[in-house]
N, C-alpha and C positions, 0 to 999 in steps of 0.2 A: 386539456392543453389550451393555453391562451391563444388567443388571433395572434394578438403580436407580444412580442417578447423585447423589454426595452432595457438592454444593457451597454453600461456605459456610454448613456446617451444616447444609442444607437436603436431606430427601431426595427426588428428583427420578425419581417413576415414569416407565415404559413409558406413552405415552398424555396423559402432563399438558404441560399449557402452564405454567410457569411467568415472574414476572420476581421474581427475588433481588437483593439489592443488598450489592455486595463494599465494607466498610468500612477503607477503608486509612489515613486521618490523619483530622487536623481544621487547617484555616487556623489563624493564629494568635490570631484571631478566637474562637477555639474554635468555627465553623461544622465538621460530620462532611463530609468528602468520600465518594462514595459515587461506586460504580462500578456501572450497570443491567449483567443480565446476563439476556438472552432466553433461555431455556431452551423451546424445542419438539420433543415427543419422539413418536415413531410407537411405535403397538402391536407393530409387524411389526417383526423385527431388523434392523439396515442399519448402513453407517457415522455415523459423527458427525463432523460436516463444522464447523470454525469459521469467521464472518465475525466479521471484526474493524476495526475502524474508530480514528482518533484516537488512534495511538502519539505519533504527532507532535502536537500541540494543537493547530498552525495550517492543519493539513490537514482541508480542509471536505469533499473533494467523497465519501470514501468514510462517512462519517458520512451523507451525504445519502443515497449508494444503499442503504443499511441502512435509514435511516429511511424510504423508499417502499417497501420492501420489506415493512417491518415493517405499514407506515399499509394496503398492500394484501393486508396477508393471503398474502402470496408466500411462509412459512417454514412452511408447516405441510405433513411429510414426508408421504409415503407409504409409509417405511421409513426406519428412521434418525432421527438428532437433530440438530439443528440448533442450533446454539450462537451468539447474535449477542450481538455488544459492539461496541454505535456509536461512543464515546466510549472508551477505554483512560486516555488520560492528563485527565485532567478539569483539575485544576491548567494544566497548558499549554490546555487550551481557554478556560477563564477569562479567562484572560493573552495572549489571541492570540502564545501561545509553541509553536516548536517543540521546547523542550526542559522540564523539572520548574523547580522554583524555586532546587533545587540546581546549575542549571545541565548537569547532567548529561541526557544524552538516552536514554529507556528503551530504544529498540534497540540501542544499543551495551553492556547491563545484562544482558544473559541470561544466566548464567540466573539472576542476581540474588542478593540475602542478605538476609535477613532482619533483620539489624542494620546493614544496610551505608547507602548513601546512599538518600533518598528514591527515586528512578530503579531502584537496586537491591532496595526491597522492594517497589514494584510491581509489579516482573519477579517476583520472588522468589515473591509472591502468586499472579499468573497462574498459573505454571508448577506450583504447588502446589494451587491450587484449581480451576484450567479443563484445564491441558493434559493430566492422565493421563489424561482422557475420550477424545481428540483423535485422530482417523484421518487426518483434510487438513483447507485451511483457505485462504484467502482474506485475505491480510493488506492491506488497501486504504492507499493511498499516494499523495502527488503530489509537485510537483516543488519543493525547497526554495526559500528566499527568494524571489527573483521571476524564478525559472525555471519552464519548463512543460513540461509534457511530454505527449506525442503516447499516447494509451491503447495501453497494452503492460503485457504479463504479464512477469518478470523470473522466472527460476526456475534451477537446474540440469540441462541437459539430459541429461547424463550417469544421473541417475536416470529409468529409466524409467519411473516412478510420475509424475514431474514433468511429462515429456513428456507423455505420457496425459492426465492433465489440462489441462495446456497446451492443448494441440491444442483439448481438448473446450468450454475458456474460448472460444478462438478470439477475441482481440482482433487489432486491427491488426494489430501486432508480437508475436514472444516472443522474447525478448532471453534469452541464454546469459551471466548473470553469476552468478560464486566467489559464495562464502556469505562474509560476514564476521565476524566475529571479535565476539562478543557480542549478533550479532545472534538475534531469534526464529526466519529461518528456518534460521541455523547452529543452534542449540540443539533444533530439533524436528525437524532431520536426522540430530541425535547418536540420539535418540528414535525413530529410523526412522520421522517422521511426516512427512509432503508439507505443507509450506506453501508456496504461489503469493503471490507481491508484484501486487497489480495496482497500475498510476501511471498518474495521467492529470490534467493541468491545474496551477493555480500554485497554492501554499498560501494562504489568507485569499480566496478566488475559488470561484464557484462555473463546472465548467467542463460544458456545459448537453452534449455531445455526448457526453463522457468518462462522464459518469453515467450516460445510457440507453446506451452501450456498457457499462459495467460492472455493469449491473443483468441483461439479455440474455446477457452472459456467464456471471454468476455463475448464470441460470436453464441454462444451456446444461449448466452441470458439472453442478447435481444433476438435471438429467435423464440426464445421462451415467452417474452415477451411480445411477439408478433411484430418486432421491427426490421427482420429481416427476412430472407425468404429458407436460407441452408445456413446450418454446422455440420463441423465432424463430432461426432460422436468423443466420447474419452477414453482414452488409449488407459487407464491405470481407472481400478475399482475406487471409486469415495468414501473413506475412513472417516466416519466422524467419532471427533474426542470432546468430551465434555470436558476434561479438568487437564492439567498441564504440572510440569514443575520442574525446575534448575537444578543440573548438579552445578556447584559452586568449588572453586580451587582452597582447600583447607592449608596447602601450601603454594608460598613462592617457589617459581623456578621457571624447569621446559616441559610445556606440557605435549605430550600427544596419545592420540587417539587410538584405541581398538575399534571401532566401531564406525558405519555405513552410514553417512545422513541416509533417512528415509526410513532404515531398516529396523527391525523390531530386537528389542533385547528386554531379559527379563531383572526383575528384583536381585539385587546382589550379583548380577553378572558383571564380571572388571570388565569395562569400557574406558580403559587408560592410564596410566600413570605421571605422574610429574617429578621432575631430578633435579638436583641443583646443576651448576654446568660443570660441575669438578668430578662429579661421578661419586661424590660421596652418603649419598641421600637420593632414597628413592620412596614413591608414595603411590602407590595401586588407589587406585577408584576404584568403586563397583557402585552399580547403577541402584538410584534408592526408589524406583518405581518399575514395573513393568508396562512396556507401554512403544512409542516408536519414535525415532531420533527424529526432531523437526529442527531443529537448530543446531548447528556447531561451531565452537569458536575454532579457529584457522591459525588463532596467535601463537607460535611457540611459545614464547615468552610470557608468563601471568604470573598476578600479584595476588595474594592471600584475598579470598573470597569473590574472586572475577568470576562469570559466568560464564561453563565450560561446554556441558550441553543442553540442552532444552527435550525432557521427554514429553509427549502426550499419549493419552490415557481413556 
């Protein structure tokens, strides 16, 4: 762990609490967009661990386990430093958007430019100002449009570093998915840094189970890591799935569900049907993997090949 930590100009001792504010545009308004960034740091050496919140703008509920964290005094190390940003994209929280105003979406931006699109100097910024500090990290998530998802850690098992912490998060699920291409935790694996994706509930929704699961979790790692002194333990065993896969709507119409997010269904078992709204057509689904529901779309309403539910496996 460094002596001092110098972000956004600011330098950042052994021992201090700070909150710094990362200036990246202004609306056209000319109002400054401003990015909070918690900085709490232990005397004692340890890692520097990141929580990060609100890549996405419409994604509420890890902004929220940051912010109880924050309101209970839960970030102050016993070794190590603790880095929290509830908010990443302010522009998309504004805007109940999951992507910037250029339309582009900051996870797919990493590791950004500095001249490049809005999305790309955000990224550009982060990575230039927060991540060379950065040991692991915590990148909070939910489930796009109006899908939801069952609380589960995403990471690369194949990294041991990942697994480890994995395990130590201990959500429901830990799902084995590739890094993608632009994304923070491809770009901070180039970096040989461990970043964990937690998801849990629908974007613009606050999902009341997902959050004290991901607040217990997130107390779980830095105790693992020796930054804190207590967790609770995990109320639900840890399923880990190596591979995943979509059912997709074959037809337009109203879709809904047989089936439980969370809960286990098998190969060819109907998990729903979809109608037109006249009552004239109707279309059974049966499940094409045996495995457990992590995802559900919420939409009555879907068009020929939307994504229905998400099994893993």
């Amino acid at each position: 762990m460094p002596e001092t930590l110098l972000i956004n100009g600011e330098s950042i001792d052994r021992g201090e609490k700070v909150l710094t504010k990362l200036v990246i545009s202004k609306l056209p308004s000319g109002t400054v967009i401003e990015i909070p960034v918690y900085v709490f740091r232990s005397v004692h050496d340890g890692p520097v661990v990141l929580l990060m919140a609100g890549m996405h703008g419409d994604e509420v509920n890890g902004t929220e386990i940051i912010r109880r964290m924050l309101t209970k005094k839960m970030l102050y190390p016993l070794k190590g430093t603790i880095i929290a940003i509830p908010i990443l994209n302010i522009y998309g929280f504004l805007n109940f958007s999951r992507q910037m105003p250029d339309g582009k979406d900051v996870n797919r931006s990493f590791p950004g430019n500095r001249d490049g699109s809005l999305a790309s100097r955000v990224a550009h910024y982060f990575m230039k100002e927060v991540m060379p500090y950065v040991d692991y990290g915590i990148d909070f998530h939910t489930g796009g449009g109006s899908r939801t998802n069952y609380p589960q850690i995403r990471c690369v098992l194949s990294d041991y570093r990942n697994e480890e912490l994995a395990r130590a998060f201990a959500a429901p699920f830990i799902m084995n998915v590739p890094y993608r291409q632009g994304s923070l935790r491809k770009e901070a694996a180039r970096h040989s840094k461990s970043i964990l994706v937690y998801e849990t509930g629908e974007s613009l929704r606050f999902d009341e189970k997902g959050i004290t699961i991901g607040i217990a979790g997130t107390c779980r790692l830095l105790h693992h890591l020796g930054m804190i002194d207590s967790c609770m333990p995990a109320s639900e065993e840890t399923i880990v799935c190596q591979k995943d896969t979509w059912v997709r709507a074959k037809n337009a119409g109203l879709w809904r569900s047989f089936v439980q997010l969370g809960g286990y269904i098998k190969k060819g078992q109907n998990i729903g049907s979809i109608t037109d709204p006249y009552g004239e057509m109707e279309a059974r689904l049966n499940a094409s993997a045996t495995g457990y529901v992590v995802g559900l779309n919420n939409m009555p309403v879907v068009n020929q090949g939307d994504a229905l539910l998400h099994i893993a496996f």
